[in-house]
C-alpha positions in Angstrom: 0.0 0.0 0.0 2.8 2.4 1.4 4.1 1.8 -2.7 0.6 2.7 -4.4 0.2 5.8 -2.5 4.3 7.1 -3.1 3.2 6.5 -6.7 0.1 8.8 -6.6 2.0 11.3 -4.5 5.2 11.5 -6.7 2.5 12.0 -10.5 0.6 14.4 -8.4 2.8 17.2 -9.0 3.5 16.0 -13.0 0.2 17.2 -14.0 -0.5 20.0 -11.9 -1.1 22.6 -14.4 -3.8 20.2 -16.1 -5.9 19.7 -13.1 -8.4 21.5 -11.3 -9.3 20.8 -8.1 -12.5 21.7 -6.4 -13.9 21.7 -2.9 -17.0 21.1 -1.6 -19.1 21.2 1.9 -20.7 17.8 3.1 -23.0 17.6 5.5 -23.6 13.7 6.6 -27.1 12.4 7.7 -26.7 11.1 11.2 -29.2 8.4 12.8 -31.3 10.2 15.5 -32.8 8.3 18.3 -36.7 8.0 17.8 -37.5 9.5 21.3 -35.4 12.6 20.4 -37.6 15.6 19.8 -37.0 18.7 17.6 -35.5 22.0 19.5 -38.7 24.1 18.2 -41.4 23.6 15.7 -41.3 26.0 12.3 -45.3 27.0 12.4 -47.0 28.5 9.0 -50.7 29.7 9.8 -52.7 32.2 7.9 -54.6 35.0 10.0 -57.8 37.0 8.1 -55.5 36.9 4.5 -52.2 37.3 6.0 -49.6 34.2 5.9 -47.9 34.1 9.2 -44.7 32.5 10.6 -43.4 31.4 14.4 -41.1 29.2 15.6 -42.8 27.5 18.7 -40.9 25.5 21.9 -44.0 23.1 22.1 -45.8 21.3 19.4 -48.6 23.8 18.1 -51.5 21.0 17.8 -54.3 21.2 15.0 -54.7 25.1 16.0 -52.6 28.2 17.0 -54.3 30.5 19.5 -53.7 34.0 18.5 -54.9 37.7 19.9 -56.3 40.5 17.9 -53.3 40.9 15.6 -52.8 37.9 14.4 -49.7 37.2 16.6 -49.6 33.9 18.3 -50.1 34.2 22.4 -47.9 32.1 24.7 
């Protein structure tokens, strides 16, 4: 193995005005255990026209409880 890789290193350089080399950002998936709960809930609701947004601590259930303005009450 130690041979391969002295091979690659030393026809690296050889070429080096042919190649481009590019970088890129990965982000892995990572296994989450299934009791593990989200850190808040991103809530879209729409209030007399008006799409609203909140990000809420608790899960918001089948309605969001809001005052006169449309903004949700906590």
């Amino acid at each position: 193995m130690e041979e391969l890789a002295a091979s690659i290193g030393s026809n690296m350089g050889r070429n080096a005005n042919s190649q481009q080399t590019t970088t890129q950002d990965v982000r892995r998936c990572e296994n989450v255990p299934s009791q593990a709960r989200p850190q808040y809930w991103e809530v879209s609701y729409d209030f007399r026209g008006q799409e609203n947004h909140v990000q809420m601590t608790a899960p918001p259930g089948p309605t969001v409880t809001v005052n006169e303005r449309g903004e949700p009450r906590r």
